[in-house]
Each structure stands twice: as structure tokens, then as C-alpha cells.
N, C-alpha and C positions, 0 to 999 in steps of 0.2 A: 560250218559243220551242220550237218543234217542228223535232226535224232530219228532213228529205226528202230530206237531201244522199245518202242510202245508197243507195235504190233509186236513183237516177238514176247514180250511178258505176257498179252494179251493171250496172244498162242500157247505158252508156256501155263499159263494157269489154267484153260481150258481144257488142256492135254492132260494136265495137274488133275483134275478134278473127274475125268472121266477113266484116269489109272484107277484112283480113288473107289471110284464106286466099283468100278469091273474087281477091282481087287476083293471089296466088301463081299461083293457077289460071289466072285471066287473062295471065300473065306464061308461064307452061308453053303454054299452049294457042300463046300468040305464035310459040314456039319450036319447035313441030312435036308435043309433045305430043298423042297422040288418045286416050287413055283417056279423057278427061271426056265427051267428040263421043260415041266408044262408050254411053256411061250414059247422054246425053241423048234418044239414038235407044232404046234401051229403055222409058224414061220415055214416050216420047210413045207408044210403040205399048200399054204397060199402064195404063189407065182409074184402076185405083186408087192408081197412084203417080203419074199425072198429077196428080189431086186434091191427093193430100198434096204435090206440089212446090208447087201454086196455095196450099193453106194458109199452108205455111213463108214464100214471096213476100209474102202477104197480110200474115200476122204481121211480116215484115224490112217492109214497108214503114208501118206504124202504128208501128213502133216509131222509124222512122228520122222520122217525122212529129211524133211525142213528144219526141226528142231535140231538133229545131231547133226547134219550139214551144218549147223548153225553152231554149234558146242564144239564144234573139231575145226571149223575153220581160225584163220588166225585175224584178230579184230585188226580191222586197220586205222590205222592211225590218225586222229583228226587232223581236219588240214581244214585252212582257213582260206577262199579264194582273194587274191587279191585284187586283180582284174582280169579281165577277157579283151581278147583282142582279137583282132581278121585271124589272125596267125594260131590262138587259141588260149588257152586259162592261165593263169600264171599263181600256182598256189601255195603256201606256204606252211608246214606244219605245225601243229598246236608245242610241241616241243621246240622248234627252233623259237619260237615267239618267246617260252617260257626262259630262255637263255637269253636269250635279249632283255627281258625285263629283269633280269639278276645281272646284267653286266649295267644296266641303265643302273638298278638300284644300289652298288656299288661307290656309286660318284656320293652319294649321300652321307656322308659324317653318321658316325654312332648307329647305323643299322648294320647290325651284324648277320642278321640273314632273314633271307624273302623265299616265301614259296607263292607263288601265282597260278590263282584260278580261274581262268576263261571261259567264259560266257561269248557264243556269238550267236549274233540275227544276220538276216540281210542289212540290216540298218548300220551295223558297226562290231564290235570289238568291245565286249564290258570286261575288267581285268578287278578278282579281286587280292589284295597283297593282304598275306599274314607275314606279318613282322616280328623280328626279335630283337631289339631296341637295349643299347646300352642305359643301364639306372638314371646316370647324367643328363641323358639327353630331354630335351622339351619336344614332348610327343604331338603337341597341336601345329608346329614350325616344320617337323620331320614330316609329318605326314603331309603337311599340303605341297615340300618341297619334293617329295618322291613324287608324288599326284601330278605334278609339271613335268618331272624331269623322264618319267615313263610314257606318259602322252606323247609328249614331244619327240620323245627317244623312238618309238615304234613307229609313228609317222612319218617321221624323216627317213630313218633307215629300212623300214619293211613297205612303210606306203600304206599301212593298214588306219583304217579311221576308227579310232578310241575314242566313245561314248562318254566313257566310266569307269572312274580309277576308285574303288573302292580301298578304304586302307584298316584292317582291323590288326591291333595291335596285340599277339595273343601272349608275347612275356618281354620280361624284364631282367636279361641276363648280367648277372656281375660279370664281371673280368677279372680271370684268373690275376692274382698278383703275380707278379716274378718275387723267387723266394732270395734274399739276401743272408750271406752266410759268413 
């Protein structure tokens, strides 16, 4: 998974902050403000700062082009490569994974449910599990036995090489009694 998320926030808060002010300015000029009127009639009568106003515009309008390209397109899906061959990539989605780690963490006694959060590098696969753990159970035994049985369980069946099975244990659900009547 490749993050693209930086430069578009990057974009995004620079875009952010030059609404910002043109708005401010817009909001002064409302109010009888003329310094900006002053600068703009300068601009137009100097050739070389007309140009560079028409770049900066050109530039603010690609970018602002970029940005709703960006907000209207549809995100796609992280996908996790597993290998490359002559033939070509062979890649796996961040959701089929996450299915597989909820049928891996199934086999486990007393975990009543897993949401897994994935972390990848070039280097590997870091998976973290939030768990909901029956009252009973001995939480230091669950965890290092889900910890094996997800490693093992994604390697064998996806081929993927897991770093780091993180286990945070976020409740402790009773079970419902069955009512006797």
C-alpha cells in the first residue's frame, strides 16, 4: 500500500489557506477597503506582473482542478502486493486479508470478535487485532495463541510475510445467559 494521502493534504491546506485569505480580502474589499483595487491597477498597467498574476491564477486553478478530481473520484482500494513475476503482480486486497484474519481468529476459544488493522512496508505485513474476549478467558494465553495462529494462517494461505501481530484487548463481553423458564 502506497500513502498519496500527504501530498493531497499538503495541497489541500495550501488551497485551504489561500481561500482563506482571498475570502478575507473579499470580505475587506466589501467593506470599503481599497488597498487591494490600488495593487490591482498597478498589476495591470506592469506587463511583468501581469504575467506572474496570470501564472499564480493558472497554477490556483490546476490545483483547485486536482483537488475535486481528487474529492469526486472513487478511492481505491488498498491492495497489498504479494509477488511479481515475468508474467506480472500478483496482488491482494486490504479486505480479503482482513477476512482471513477473522476466519484465522475464529479457531481461537473465547474470542468473540476481531477487527484487524493493517499496517504495510515493502518489508512485510504488521496486523493490528482489537479483540472482544469472553470474561473467562486468560487474556495473556489468547493473545500469544491468535499471534501464531494469524501469522501462520496469512502466510500459508495468502503468502503474505507478517512482521507483527499486535494484540490490543479493547473489552470484556459477558454472554448473554439463555433464560430458563
Amino acid at each position: 500500500m502506497r500513502s498519496t494521502h500527504l501530498p493531497y493534504r499538503v495541497l489541500l491546506v495550501f488551497f485551504s489557506l489561500i481561500v482563506f485569505v482571498s475570502s478575507g480580502v473579499a470580505i475587506a474589499l466589501l467593506l470599503g477597503w481599497t488597498f487591494p483595487t490600488n495593487i490591482m491597477s498597478a498589476f495591470k498597467v506592469d506587463p511583468a506582473s501581469r504575467w506572474g498574476a496570470i501564472v499564480t491564477c493558472v497554477f490556483l486553478l490546476i490545483m483547485s482542478l486536482q483537488l475535486l478530481s481528487t474529492a469526486f473520484s472513487r478511492s481505491r482500494e488498498h491492495e497489498i502486493t504479494i509477488q511479481e513475476t515475468g508474467l506480472g503482480r500478483v496482488e491482494i486486497a486490504a479486505s480479503a486479508l482482513e477476512n482471513l484474519i477473522r476466519r484465522a481468529a475464529r479457531q481461537v476459544r473465547d474470542v468473540r470478535e476481531v477487527k484487524p488493522v493493517l499496517r504495510c512496508d515493502r518489508d512485510g505485513l504488521g496486523i493490528s487485532l482489537h479483540l472482544n474476549v469472553n470474561p473467562e478467558a486468560h487474556i495473556p494465553s489468547i493473545s500469544q495463541e491468535i499471534q501464531q495462529i494469524v501469522q501462520e494462517y496469512l502466510e500459508e494461505k495468502a503468502g503474505v510475510r507478517v512482521l507483527q501481530v499486535g494484540v490490543r484487548v479493547d473489552s470484556v463481553s459477558i454472554e448473554p445467559r439463555a433464560r430458563v423458564e
